[in-house]
SEGUFI-616496 format. One record per residue (C-alpha): residue number from 1; residue in three letters; z negated, x negated, y negated. Coordinates in steps of 0.02 Angstrom, whole numbers. Each point is the difference from the previous one (the first is absolute). Layout:
# SEGUFI-616496
  pos  code       w       u       v
  NUM   ALA       Z       X       Y
...
***
This chain:
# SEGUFI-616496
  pos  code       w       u       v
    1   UNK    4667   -2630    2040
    2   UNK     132     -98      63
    3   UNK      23     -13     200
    4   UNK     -86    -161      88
    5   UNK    -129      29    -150
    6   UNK    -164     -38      66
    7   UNK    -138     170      -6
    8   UNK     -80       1    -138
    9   UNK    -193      -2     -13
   10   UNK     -91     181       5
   11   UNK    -104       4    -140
   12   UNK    -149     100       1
   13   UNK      52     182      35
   14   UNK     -62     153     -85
   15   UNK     -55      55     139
   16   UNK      20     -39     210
   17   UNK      28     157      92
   18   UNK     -14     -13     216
   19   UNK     -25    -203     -20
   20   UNK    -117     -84     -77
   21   UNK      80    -135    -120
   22   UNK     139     -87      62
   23   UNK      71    -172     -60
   24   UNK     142     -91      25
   25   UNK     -81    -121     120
   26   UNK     -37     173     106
   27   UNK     192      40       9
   28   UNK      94    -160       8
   29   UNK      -7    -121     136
   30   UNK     -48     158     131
   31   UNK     171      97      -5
   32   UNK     126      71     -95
   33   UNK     -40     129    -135
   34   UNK      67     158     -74
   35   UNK     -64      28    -178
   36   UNK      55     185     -70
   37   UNK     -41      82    -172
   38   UNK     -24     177     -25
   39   UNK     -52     120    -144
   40   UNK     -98     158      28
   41   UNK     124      72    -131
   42   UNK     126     -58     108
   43   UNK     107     109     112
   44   UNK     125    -123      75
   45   UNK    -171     -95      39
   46   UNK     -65     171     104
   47   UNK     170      20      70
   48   UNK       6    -169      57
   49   UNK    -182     -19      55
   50   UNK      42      78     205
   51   UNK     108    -151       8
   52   UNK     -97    -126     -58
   53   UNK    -151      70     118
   54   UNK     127      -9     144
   55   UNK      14    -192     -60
   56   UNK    -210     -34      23
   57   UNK      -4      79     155
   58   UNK     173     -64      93
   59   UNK     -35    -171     -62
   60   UNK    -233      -1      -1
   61   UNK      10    -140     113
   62   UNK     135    -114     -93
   63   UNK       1      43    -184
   64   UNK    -119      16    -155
   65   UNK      41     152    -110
   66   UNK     -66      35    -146
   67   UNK     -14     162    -123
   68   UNK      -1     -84    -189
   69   UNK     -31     166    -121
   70   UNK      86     -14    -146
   71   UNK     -31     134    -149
   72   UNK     139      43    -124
   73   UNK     -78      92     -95
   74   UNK    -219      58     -66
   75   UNK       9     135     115
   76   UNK      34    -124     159
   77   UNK    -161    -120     -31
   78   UNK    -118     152      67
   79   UNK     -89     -99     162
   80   UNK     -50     172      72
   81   UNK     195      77       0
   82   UNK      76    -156      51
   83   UNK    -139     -16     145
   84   UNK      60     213      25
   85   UNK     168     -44      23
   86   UNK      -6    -152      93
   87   UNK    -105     106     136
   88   UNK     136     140     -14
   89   UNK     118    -120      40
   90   UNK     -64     -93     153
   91   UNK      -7    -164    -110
   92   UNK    -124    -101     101
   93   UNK      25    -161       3
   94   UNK     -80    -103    -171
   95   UNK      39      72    -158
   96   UNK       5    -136    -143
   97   UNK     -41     121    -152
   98   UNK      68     -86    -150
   99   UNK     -47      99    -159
  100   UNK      23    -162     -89
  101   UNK     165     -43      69
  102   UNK     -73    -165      21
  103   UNK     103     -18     175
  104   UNK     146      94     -83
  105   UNK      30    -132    -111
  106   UNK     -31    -136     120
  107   UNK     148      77     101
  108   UNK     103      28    -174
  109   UNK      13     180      88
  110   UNK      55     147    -101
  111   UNK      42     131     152
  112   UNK     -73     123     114
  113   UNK      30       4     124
  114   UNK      38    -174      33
  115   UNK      -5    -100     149
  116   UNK     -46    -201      16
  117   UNK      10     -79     168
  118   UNK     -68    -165      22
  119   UNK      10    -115     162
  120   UNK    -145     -80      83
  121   UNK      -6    -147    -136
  122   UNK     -23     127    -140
  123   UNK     201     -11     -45
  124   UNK      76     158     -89
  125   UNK     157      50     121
  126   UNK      27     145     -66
  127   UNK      10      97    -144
  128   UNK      44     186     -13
  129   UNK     -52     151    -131
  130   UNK      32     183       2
  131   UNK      -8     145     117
  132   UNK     144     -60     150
  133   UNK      47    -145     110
  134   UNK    -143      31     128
  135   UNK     141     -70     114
  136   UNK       5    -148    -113
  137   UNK    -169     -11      -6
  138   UNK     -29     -10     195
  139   UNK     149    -112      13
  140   UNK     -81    -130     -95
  141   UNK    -174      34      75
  142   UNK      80     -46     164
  143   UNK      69    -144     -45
  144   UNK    -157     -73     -78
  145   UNK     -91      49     165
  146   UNK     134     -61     110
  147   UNK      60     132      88
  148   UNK     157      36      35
  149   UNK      76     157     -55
  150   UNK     129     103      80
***
């Protein structure tokens, strides 16, 4: 996806974990939105995963974030271990489960983790993939909320 790129529709998800289905309409319009995938297999994703529930709690009031599960491989598409780790790991806030990689595709995505930040009219501002720039990351979260940084 290229920045300014508008979110994509969710498709229908595998399966909703802490949410019930979410849509678009739900996220866009309301405020701006963190979208992150993750793999089960995935251990930049579990290393990563402290941060990103740092993220949903810092910014509950201001920003959507969402868990998108994406499986690399057979052994990922098992509901009851990626429902295992995602307790393990604190992951609370709505997991997208995407067996199908029906949002995958929609997002062109081919990483995990990867991070897509949208602003409050469902914009992509920022695009990053791999284990490091949490800095980054917050840097641009902060400037989609408004907030100025230090």
């Amino acid at each position: 996806m290229k920045l300014r790129t508008p979110m994509p529709e969710l498709p229908e998800a595998t399966k909703w974990y802490n949410s019930d289905a979410l849509t678009k309409e739900d996220l866009v319009g309301s405020k701006p939105t963190l979208i992150h995938f993750w793999s089960v297999s995935c251990g930049l994703c579990k290393e990563a995963m402290p941060n990103v529930n740092e993220f949903r709690d810092e910014y509950s009031d201001d920003l959507n974030v969402i868990a998108v599960h994406m499986p690399r491989s057979e052994k990922d598409l098992d509901l009851n271990q990626i429902k295992e780790v995602a307790d393990e790991h604190g992951i609370t806030q709505p997991i997208y489960v995407d067996n199908e990689h029906a949002l995958t595709d929609a997002f062109e995505n081919q990483y995990v983790p990867a991070y897509y930040v949208f602003d409050e009219e469902g914009n992509l501002r920022h695009f990053q993939a791999g284990g490091g720039g949490m800095k980054m990351l917050r840097k641009r979260v902060n400037r989609v909320l408004g907030v100025n940084q230090k």
